[in-house]
C-alpha positions as CSV (number, residue, x, y, z in Angstrom):
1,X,22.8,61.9,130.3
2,X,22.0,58.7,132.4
3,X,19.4,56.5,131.8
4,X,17.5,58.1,135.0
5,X,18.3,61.5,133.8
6,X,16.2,60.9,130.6
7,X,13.6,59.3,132.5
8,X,12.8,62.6,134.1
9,X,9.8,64.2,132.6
10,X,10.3,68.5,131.6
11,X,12.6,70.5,132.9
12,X,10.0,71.7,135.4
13,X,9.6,68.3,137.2
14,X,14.3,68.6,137.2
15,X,13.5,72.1,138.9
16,X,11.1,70.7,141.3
17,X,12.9,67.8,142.2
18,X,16.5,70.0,142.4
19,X,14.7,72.3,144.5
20,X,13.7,69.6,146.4
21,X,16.7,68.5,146.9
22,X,18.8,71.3,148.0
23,X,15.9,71.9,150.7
24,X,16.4,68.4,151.9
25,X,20.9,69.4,152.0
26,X,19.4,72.4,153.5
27,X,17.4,71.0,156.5
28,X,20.0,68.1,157.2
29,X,23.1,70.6,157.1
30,X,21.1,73.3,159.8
31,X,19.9,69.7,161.5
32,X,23.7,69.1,161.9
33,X,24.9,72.4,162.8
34,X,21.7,72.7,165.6
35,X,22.9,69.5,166.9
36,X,26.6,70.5,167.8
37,X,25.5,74.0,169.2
38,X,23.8,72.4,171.5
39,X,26.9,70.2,172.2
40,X,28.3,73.3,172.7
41,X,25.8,74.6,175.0
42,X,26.2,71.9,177.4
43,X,29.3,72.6,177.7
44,X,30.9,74.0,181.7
45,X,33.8,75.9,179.4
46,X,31.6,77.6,176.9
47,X,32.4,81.2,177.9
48,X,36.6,79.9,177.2
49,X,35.8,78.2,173.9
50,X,33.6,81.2,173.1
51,X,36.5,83.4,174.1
52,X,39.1,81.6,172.1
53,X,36.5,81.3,168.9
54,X,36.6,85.3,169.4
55,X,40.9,85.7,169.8
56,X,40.8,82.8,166.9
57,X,38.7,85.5,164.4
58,X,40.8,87.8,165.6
59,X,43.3,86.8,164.3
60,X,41.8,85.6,160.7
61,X,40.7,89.1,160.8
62,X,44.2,90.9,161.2
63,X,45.5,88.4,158.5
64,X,43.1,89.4,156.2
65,X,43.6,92.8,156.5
66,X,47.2,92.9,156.8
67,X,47.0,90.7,153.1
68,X,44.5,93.4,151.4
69,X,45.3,96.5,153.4
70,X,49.4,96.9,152.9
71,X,50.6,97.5,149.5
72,X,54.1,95.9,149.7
73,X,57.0,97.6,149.0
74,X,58.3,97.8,145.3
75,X,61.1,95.2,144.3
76,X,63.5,97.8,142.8
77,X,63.1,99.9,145.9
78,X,63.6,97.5,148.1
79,X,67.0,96.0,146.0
80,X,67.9,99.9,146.1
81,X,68.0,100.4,149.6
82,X,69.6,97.3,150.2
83,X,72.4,98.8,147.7
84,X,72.3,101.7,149.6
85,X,72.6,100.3,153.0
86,X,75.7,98.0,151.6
87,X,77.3,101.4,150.3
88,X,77.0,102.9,153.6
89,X,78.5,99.6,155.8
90,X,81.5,99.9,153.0
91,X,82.4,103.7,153.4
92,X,82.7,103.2,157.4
């Protein structure tokens, strides 16, 4: 520990003051992000940047499924069919 860190009195007054604390993160972050929305706002081209945002999560979105959704192939198929397929080009 520091030599502030034993200063502090219980472990109620850390609570209090780490509660405190993350309120005060909280207010400046939502400060911040009020800030550039209306930056945003005053923008003429808000209905294109709001389209791209939307084509932009889109596209995240299809990403994300496609990563989850599809169970690749199995290795040994896959090197069988490849086999297979070589076979095949030989025998014509």
């Amino acid at each position: 520990m520091t030599r502030e860190a034993s200063r502090i009195g219980g472990l109620g007054e850390r609570a209090v003051l780490l509660a405190v604390g993350l309120a005060d993160l909280g207010v400046s972050t939502l400060g911040a992000a009020l800030g550039t929305a209306q930056g945003l706002l005053r923008r003429s081209d808000t209905s294109e940047l709001a389209a791209e945002a939307e084509n932009d999560l889109l596209a995240r979105g299809r990403l994300v499924r496609d990563r989850f959704a599809t169970v690749p192939p199995a290795h040994l198929e896959t090197l069988a069919r490849h086999a297979l397929a070589r076979r095949a080009a030989d025998d014509i």
